[in-house]
C-alpha positions as CSV (number, residue, x, y, z in Angstrom):
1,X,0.0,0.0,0.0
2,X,1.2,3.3,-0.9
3,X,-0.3,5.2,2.1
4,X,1.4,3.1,4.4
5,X,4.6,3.2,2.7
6,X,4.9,7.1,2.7
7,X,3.4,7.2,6.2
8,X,6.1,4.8,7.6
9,X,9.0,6.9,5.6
10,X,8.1,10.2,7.5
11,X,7.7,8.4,10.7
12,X,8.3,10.0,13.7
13,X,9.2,13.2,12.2
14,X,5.5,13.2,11.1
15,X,3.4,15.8,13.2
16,X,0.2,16.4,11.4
17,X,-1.7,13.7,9.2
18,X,-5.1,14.8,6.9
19,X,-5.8,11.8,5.7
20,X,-8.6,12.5,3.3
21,X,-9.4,9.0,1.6
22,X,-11.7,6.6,3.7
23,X,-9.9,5.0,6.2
24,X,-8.8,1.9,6.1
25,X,-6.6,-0.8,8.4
26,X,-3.3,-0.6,7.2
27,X,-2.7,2.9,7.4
28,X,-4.2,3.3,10.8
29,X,-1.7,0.5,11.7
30,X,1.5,2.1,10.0
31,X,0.9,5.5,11.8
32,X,0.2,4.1,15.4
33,X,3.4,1.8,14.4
34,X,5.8,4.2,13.1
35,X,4.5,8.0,13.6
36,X,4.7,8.5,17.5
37,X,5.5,12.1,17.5
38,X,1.7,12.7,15.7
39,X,-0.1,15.6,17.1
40,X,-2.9,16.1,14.5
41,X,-4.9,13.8,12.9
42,X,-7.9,14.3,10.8
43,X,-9.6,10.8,9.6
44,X,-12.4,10.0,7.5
45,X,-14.3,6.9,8.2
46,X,-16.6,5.1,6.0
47,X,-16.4,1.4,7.2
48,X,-17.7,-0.6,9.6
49,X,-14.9,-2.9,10.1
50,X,-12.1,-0.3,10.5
51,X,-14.0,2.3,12.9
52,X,-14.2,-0.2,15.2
53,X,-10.5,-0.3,15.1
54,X,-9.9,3.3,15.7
55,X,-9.7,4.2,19.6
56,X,-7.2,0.9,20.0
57,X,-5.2,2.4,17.5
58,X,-5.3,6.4,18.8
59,X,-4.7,5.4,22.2
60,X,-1.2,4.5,21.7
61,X,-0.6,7.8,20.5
62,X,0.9,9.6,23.7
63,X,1.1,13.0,21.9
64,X,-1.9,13.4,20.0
65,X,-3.5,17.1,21.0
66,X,-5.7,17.0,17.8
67,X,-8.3,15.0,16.8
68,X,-10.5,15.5,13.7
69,X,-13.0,12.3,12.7
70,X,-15.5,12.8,9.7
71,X,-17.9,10.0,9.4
72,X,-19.8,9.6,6.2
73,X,-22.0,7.3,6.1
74,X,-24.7,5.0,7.9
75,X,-24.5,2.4,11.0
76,X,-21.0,3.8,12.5
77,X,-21.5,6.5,14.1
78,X,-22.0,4.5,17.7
79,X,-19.4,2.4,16.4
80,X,-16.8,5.2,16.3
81,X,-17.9,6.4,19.7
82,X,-17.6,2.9,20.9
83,X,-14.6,2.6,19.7
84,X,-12.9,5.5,21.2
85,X,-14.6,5.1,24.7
86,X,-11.6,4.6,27.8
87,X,-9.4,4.9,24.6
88,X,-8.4,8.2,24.1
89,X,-5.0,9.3,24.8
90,X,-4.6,12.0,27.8
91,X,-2.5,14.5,25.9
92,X,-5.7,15.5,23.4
93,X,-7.6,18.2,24.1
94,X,-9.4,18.7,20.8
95,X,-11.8,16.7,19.6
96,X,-14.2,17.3,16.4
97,X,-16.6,14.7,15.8
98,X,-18.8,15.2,12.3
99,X,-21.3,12.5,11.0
100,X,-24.0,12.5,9.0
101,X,-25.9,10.1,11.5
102,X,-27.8,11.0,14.8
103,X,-25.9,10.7,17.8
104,X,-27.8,8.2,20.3
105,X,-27.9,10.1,23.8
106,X,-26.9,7.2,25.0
107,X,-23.9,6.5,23.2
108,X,-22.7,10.6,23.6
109,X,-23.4,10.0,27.8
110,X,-21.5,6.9,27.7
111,X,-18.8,8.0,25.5
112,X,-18.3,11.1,28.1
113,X,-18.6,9.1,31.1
114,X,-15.6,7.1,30.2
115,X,-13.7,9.8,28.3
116,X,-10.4,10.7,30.1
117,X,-9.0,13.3,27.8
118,X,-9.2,16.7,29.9
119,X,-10.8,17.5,26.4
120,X,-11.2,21.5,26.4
121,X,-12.4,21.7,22.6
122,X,-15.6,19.6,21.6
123,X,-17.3,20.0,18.1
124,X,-19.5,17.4,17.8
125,X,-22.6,17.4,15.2
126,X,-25.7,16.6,17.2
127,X,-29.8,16.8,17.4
128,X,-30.1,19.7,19.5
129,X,-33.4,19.9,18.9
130,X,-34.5,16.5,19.6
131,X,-32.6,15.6,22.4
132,X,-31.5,19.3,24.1
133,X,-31.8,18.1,27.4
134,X,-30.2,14.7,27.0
135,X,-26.8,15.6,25.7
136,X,-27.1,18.9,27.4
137,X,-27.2,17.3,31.0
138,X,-24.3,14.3,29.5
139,X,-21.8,17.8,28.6
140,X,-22.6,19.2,32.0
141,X,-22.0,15.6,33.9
142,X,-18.1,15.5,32.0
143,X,-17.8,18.8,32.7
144,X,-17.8,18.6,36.2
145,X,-16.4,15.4,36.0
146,X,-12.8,17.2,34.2
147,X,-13.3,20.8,34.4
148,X,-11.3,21.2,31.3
149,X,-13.8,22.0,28.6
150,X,-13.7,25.4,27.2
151,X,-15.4,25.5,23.8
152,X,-18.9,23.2,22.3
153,X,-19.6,23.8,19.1
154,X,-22.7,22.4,17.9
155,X,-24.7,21.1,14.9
156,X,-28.2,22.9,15.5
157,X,-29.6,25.2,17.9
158,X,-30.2,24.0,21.4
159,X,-32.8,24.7,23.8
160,X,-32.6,28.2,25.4
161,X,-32.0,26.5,29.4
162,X,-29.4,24.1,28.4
163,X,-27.3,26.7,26.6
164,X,-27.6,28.6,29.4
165,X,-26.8,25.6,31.7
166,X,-23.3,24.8,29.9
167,X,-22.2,27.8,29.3
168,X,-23.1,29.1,32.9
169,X,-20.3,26.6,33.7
170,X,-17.6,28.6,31.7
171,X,-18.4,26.6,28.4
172,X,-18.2,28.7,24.9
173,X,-20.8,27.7,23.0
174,X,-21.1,28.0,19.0
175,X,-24.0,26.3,16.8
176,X,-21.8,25.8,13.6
177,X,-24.9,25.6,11.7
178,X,-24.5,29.4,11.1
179,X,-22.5,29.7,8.2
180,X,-19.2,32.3,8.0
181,X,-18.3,30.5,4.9
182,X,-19.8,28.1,2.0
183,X,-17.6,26.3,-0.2
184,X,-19.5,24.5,-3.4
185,X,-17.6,22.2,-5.8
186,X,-19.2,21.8,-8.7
C-alpha cells in the first residue's frame, strides 16, 4: 500500500496527518506503528470494520492534541464512539466529531462518562433539537467530572436553558450551523 509506505518513511518526524481517503486498516496501523511524535490527525471513516478499530489504535498515540473524525456514512457512528470510549490518549484536548448520522444520547453520555481526555475543545454534530436536554445534561455531567472543557460547538440550535446551563459553567458555545463561509464544488 502506498499510504502506508509514505506514512512509515516520515515516521516520527510526522506531526500532522489529513488523511482525506476513507480510512482503512493498514494505514491506521502504519501510523500508530511508526508516527509517534503525531499531534494532529484528521480521519475519515466510512467502514464498519475499520472504525471499530480506531480508539485501540489512537490510544497508543501519547502525543496526540488533535483530533478530527468525519464519518460519512450510515450504521457507524455508535461504532466510532464505541470505539474511542476509555481509549483516548490523555495529551488530546481537541476533539471534532462530524457525522452524518444521529448521535444516540446514549452512546454521547456513555462516551463522556468514560472519556479521560481533559478534552477543552468539543465540536461534535448533534440533534439539539431532539434531544437538548439529554446531551445537554451528559456535557454538563463530564464537565464537572474534568473541568477542562472550554469551547462546544454544535450542529443545530439548542434549547434556550441548556445553553444557558453549559455555558453558565464557563463553556463557549457556537451552533456551527451558522454559516461564516460556503464552499460549493461543482
Amino acid at each position: 500500500n502506498i499510504d502506508s509506505k509514505i506514512l512509515s518513511m516520515a515516521g516520527s518526524s510526522l506531526s500532522r496527518l489529513f488523511y482525506g481517503a476513507p480510512l482503512t486498516r493498514e494505514p491506521l496501523d502504519t501510523v500508530t506503528t511508526y508516527c509517534k511524535n503525531i499531534t494532529t490527525i484528521f480521519i475519515v471513516c466510512s467502514s464498519t470494520g475499520v472504525c471499530q478499530f480506531i480508539g485501540s489504535s489512537i490510544s497508543t498515540l501519547e502525543k496526540l492534541k488533535r483530533l478530527e473524525i468525519e464519518c460519512n456514512c450510515y450504521d457507524v457512528t455508535n461504532i466510532i464512539l464505541q470505539s474511542l470510549e476509555n481509549k483516548l490518549p490523555l495529551s488530546l484536548v481537541y476533539l471534532r466529531f462530524i457525522s452524518f448520522e444521529l448521535i444516540a444520547p446514549s452512546a454521547l453520555n456513555k462516551f463522556l462518562e468514560k472519556c479521560d481526555a481533559p478534552l477543552e475543545t468539543l465540536i461534535i454534530s448533534l440533534d439539539w433539537q431532539k434531544y437538548s436536554f439529554e446531551y445537554g445534561y451528559a456535557i454538563i455531567k463530564f464537565y464537572d467530572r474534568m473541568h477542562t472543557l472550554k469551547r462546544l460547538e454544535t450542529g443545530t440550535y439548542m434549547d434556550k436553558l441548556v445553553f444557558v446551563a453549559i455555558e453558565s459553567c464557563g463553556v463557549k458555545i457556537s451552533e456551527i450551523d451558522k454559516f461564516k463561509s460556503l464552499r460549493y464544488y461543482f
